[in-house]
PyMOL Python script that loads the backbone (N, CA, C, O; Angstrom):
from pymol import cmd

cmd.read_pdbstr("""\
ATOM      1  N   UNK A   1      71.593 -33.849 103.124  1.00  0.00           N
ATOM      2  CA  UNK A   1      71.235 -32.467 102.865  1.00  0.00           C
ATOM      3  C   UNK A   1      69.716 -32.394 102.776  1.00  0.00           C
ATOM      4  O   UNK A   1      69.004 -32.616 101.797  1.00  0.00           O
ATOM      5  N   UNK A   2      69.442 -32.103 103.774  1.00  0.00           N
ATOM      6  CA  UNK A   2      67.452 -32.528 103.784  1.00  0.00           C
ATOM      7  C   UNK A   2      66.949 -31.318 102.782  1.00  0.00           C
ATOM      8  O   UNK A   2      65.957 -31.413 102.060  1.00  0.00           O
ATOM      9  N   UNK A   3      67.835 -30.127 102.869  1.00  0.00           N
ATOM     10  CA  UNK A   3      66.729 -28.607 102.173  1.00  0.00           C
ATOM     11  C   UNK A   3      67.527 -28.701 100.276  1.00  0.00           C
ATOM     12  O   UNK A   3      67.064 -28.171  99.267  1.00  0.00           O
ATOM     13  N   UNK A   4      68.389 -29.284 100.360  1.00  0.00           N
ATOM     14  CA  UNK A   4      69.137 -28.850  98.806  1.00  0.00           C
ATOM     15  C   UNK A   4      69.334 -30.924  98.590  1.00  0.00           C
ATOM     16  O   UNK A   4      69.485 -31.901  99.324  1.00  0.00           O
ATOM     17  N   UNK A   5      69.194 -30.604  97.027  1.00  0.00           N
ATOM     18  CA  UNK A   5      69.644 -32.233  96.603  1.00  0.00           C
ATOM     19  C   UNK A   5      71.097 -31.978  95.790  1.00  0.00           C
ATOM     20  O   UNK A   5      71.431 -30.946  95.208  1.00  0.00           O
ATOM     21  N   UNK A   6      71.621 -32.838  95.882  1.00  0.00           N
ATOM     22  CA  UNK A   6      73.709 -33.057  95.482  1.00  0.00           C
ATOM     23  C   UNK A   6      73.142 -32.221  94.027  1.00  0.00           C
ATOM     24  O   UNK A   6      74.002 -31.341  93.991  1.00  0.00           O
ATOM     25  N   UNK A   7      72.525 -32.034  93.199  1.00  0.00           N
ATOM     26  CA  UNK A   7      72.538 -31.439  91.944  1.00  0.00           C
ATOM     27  C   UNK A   7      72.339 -30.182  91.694  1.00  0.00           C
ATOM     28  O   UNK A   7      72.681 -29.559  90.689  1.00  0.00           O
ATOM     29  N   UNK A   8      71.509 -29.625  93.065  1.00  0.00           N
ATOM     30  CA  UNK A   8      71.341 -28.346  93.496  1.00  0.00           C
ATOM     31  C   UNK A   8      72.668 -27.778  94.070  1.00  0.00           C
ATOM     32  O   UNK A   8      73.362 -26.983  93.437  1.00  0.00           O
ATOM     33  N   UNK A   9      72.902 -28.129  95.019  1.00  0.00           N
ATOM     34  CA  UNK A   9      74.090 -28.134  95.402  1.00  0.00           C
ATOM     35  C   UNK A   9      75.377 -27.320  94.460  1.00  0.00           C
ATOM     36  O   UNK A   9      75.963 -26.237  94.458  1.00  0.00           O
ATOM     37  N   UNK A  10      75.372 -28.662  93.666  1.00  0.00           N
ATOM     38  CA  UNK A  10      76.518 -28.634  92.781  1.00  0.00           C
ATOM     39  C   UNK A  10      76.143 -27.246  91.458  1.00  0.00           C
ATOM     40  O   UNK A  10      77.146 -26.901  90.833  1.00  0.00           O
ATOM     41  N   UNK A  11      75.212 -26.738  91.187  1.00  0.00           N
ATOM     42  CA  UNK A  11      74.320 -25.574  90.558  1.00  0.00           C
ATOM     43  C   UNK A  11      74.643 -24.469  90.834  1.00  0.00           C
ATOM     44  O   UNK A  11      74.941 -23.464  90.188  1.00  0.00           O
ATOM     45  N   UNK A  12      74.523 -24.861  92.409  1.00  0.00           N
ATOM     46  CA  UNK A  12      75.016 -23.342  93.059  1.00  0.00           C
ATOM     47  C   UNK A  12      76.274 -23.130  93.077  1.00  0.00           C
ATOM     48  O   UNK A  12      76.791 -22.126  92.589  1.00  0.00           O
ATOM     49  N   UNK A  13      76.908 -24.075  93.654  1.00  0.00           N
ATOM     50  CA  UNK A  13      78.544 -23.620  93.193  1.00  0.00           C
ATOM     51  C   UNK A  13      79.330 -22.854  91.951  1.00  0.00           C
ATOM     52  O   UNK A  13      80.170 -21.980  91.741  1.00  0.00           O
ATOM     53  N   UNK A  14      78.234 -24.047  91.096  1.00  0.00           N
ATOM     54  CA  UNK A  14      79.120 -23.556  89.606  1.00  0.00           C
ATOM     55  C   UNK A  14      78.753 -22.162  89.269  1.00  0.00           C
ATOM     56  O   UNK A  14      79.431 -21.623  88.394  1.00  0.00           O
ATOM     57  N   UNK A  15      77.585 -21.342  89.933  1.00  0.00           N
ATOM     58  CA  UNK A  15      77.017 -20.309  89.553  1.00  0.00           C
ATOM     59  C   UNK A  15      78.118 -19.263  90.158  1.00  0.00           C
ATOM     60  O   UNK A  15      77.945 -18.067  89.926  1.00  0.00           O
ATOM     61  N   UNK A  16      79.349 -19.723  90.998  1.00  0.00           N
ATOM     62  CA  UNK A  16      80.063 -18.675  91.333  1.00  0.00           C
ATOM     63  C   UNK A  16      81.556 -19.529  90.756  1.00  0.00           C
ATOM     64  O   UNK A  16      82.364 -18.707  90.322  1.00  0.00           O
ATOM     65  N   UNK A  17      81.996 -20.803  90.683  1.00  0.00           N
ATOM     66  CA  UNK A  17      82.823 -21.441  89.945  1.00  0.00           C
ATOM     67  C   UNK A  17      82.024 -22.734  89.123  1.00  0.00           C
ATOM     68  O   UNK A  17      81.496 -23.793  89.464  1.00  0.00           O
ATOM     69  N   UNK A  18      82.356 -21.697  87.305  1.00  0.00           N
ATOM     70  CA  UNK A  18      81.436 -22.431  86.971  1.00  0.00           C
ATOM     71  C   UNK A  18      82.314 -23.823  86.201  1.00  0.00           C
ATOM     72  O   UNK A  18      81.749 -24.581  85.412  1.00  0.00           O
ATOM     73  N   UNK A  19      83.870 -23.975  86.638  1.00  0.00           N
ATOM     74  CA  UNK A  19      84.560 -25.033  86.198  1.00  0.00           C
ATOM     75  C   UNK A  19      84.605 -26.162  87.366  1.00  0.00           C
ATOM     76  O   UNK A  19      85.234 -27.220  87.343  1.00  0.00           O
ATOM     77  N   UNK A  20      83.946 -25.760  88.175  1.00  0.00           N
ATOM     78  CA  UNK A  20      83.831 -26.600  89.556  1.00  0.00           C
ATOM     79  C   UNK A  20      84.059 -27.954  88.959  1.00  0.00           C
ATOM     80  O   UNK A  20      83.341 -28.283  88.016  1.00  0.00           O
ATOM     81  N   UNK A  21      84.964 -28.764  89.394  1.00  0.00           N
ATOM     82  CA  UNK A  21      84.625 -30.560  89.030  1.00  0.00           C
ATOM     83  C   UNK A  21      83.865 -30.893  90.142  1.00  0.00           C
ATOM     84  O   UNK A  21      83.912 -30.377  91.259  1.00  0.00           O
ATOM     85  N   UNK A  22      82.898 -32.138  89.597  1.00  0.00           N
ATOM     86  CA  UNK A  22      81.745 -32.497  90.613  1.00  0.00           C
ATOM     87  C   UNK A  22      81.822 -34.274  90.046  1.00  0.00           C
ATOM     88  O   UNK A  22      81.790 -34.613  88.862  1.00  0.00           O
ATOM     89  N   UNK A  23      81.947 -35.396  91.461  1.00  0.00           N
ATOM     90  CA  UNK A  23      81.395 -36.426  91.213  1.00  0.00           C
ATOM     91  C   UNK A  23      80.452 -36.258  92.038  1.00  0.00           C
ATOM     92  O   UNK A  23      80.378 -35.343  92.858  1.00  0.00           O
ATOM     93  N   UNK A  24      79.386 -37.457  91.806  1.00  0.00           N
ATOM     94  CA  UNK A  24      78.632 -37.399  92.789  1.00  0.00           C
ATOM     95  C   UNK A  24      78.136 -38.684  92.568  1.00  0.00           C
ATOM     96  O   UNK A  24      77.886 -39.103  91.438  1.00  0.00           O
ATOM     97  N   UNK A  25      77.972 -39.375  93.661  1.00  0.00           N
ATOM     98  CA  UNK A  25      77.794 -40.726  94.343  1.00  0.00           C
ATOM     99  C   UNK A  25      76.275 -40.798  95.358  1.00  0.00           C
ATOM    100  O   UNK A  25      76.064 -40.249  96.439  1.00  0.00           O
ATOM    101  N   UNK A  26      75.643 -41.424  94.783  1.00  0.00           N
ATOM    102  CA  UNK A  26      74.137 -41.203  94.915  1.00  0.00           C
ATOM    103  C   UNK A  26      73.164 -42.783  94.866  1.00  0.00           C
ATOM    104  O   UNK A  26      72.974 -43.402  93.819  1.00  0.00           O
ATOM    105  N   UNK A  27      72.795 -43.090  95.828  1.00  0.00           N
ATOM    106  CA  UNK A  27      72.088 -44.223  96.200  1.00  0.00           C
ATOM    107  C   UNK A  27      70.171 -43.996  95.737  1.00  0.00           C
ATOM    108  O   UNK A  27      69.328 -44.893  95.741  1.00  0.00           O
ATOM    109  N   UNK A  28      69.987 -42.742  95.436  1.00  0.00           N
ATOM    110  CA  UNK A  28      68.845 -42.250  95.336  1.00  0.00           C
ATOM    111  C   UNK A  28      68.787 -42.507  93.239  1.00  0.00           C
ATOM    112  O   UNK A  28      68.591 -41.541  92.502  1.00  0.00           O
ATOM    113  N   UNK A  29      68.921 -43.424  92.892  1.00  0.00           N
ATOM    114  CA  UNK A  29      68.955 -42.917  90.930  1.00  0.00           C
ATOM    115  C   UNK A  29      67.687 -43.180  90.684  1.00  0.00           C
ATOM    116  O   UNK A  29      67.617 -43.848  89.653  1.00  0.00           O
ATOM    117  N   UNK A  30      66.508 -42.941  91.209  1.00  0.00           N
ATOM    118  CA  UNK A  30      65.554 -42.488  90.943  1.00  0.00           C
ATOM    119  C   UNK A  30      65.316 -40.792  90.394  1.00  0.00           C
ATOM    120  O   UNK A  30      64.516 -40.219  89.655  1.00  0.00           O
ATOM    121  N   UNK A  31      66.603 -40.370  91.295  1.00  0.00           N
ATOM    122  CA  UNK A  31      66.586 -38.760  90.946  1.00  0.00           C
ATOM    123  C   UNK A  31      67.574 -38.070  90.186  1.00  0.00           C
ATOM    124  O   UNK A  31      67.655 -36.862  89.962  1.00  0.00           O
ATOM    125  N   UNK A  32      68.302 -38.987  89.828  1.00  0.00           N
ATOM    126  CA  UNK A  32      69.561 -39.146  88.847  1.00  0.00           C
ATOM    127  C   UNK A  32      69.914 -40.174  88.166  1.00  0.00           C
ATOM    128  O   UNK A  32      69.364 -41.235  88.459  1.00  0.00           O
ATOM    129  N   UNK A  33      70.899 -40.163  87.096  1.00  0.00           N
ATOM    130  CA  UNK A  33      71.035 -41.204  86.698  1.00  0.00           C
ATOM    131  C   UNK A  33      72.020 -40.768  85.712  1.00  0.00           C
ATOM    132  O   UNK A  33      71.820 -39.667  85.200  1.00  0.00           O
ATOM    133  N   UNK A  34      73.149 -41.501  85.319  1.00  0.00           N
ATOM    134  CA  UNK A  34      74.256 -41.544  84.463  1.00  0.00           C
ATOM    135  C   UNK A  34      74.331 -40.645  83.332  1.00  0.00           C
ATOM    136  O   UNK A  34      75.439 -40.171  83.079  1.00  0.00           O
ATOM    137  N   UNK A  35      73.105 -40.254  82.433  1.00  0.00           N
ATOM    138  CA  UNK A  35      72.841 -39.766  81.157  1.00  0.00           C
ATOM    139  C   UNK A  35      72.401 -38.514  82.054  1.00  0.00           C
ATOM    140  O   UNK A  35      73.337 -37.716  82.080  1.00  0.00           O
ATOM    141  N   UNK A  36      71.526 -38.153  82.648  1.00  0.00           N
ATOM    142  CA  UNK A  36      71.428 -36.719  83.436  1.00  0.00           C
ATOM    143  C   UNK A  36      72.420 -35.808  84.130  1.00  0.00           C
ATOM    144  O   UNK A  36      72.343 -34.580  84.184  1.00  0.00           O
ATOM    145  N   UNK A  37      73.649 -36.809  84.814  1.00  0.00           N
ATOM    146  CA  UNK A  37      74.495 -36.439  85.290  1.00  0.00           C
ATOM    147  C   UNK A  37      75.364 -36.007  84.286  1.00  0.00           C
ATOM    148  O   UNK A  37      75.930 -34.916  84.215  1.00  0.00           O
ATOM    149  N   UNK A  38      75.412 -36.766  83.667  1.00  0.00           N
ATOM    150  CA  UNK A  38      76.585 -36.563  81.809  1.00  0.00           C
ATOM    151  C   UNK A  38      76.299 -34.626  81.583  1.00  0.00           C
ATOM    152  O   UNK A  38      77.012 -33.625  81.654  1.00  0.00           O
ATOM    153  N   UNK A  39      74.906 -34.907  81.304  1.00  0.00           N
ATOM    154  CA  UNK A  39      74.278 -33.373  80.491  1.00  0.00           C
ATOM    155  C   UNK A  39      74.963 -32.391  81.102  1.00  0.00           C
ATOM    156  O   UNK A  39      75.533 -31.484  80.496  1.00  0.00           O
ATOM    157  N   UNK A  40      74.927 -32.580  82.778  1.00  0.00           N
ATOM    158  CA  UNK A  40      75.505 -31.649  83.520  1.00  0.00           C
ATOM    159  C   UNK A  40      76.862 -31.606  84.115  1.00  0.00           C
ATOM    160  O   UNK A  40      77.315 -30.853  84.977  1.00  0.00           O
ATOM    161  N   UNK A  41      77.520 -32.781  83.330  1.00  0.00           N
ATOM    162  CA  UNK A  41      78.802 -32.700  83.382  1.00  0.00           C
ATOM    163  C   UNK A  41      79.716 -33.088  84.933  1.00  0.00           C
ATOM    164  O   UNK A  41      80.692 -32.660  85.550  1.00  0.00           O
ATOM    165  N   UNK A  42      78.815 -34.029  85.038  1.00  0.00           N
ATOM    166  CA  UNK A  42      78.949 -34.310  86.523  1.00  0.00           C
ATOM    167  C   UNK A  42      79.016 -35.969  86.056  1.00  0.00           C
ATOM    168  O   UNK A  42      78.399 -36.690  85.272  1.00  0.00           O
ATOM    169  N   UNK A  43      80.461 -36.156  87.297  1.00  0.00           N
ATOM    170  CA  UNK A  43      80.755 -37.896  86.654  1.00  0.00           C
ATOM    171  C   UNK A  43      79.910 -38.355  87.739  1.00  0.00           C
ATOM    172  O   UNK A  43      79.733 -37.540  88.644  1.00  0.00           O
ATOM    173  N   UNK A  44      79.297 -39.592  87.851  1.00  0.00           N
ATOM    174  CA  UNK A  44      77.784 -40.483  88.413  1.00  0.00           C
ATOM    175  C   UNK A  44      78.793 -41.953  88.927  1.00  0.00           C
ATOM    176  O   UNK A  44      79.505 -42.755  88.324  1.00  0.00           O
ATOM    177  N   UNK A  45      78.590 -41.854  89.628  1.00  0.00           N
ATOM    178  CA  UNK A  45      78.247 -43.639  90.240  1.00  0.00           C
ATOM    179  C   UNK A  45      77.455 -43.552  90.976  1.00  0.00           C
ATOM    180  O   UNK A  45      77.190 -42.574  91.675  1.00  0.00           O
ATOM    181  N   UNK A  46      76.704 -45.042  90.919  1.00  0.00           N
ATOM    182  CA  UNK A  46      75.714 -45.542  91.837  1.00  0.00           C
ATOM    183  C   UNK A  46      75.738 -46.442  93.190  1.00  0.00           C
ATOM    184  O   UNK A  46      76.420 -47.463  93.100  1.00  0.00           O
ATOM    185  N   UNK A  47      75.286 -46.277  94.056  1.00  0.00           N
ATOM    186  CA  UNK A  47      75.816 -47.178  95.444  1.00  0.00           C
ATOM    187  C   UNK A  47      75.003 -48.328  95.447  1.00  0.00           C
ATOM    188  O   UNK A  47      73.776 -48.299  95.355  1.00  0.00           O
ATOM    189  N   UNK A  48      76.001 -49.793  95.599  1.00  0.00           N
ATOM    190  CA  UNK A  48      77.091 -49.694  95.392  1.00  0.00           C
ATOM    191  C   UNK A  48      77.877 -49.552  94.405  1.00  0.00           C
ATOM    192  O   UNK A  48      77.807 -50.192  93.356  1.00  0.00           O
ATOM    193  N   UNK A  49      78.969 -48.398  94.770  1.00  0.00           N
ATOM    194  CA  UNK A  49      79.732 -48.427  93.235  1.00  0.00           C
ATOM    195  C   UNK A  49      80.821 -49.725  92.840  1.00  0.00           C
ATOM    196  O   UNK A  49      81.367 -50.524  93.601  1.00  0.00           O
ATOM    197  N   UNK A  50      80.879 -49.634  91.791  1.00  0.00           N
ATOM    198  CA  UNK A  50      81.645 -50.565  91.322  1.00  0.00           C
ATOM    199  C   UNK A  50      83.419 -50.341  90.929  1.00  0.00           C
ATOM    200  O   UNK A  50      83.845 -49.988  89.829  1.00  0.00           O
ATOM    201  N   UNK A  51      83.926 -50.532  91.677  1.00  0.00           N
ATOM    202  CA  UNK A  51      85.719 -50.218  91.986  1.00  0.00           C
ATOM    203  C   UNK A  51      86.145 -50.452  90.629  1.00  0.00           C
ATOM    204  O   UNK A  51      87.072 -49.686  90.366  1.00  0.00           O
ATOM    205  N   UNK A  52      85.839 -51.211  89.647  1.00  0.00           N
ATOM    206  CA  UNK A  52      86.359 -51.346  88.557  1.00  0.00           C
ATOM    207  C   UNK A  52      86.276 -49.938  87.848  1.00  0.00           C
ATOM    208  O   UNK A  52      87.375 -49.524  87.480  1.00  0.00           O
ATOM    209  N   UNK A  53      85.402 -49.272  87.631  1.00  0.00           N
ATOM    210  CA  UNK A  53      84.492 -47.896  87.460  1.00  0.00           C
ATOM    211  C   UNK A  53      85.242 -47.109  87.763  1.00  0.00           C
ATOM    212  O   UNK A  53      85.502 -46.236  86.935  1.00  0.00           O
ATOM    213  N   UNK A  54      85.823 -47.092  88.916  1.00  0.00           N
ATOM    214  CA  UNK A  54      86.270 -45.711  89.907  1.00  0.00           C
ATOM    215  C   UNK A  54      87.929 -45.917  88.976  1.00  0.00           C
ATOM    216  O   UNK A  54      88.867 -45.154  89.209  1.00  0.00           O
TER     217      UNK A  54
END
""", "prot")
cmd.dss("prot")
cmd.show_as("cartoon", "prot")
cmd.util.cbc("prot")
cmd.orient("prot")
């Protein structure tokens, strides 16, 4: 998604369903990260994820 990032994304949705469930799976955790994703209620893994996790 070159113009929106997965958190934007997921923002806008909820702004019209705001019970939307959201994982999101993200190789970038420079721009996310487990405790940020939490706040926003969004479950996080990191690539690679770990199958035990899932």
């Amino acid at each position: 998604m070159p113009k929106m990032t997965g958190v934007a994304l997921i923002e806008k949705i909820r702004e019209i369903q705001p019970e939307f469930p959201a994982i999101m799976y993200s190789g970038y955790s420079n721009k996310i990260d487990a405790n940020s994703a939490a706040e926003l209620n969004i479950s996080y893994f990191n690539k690679p994820v770990n199958v035990d996790k899932l």
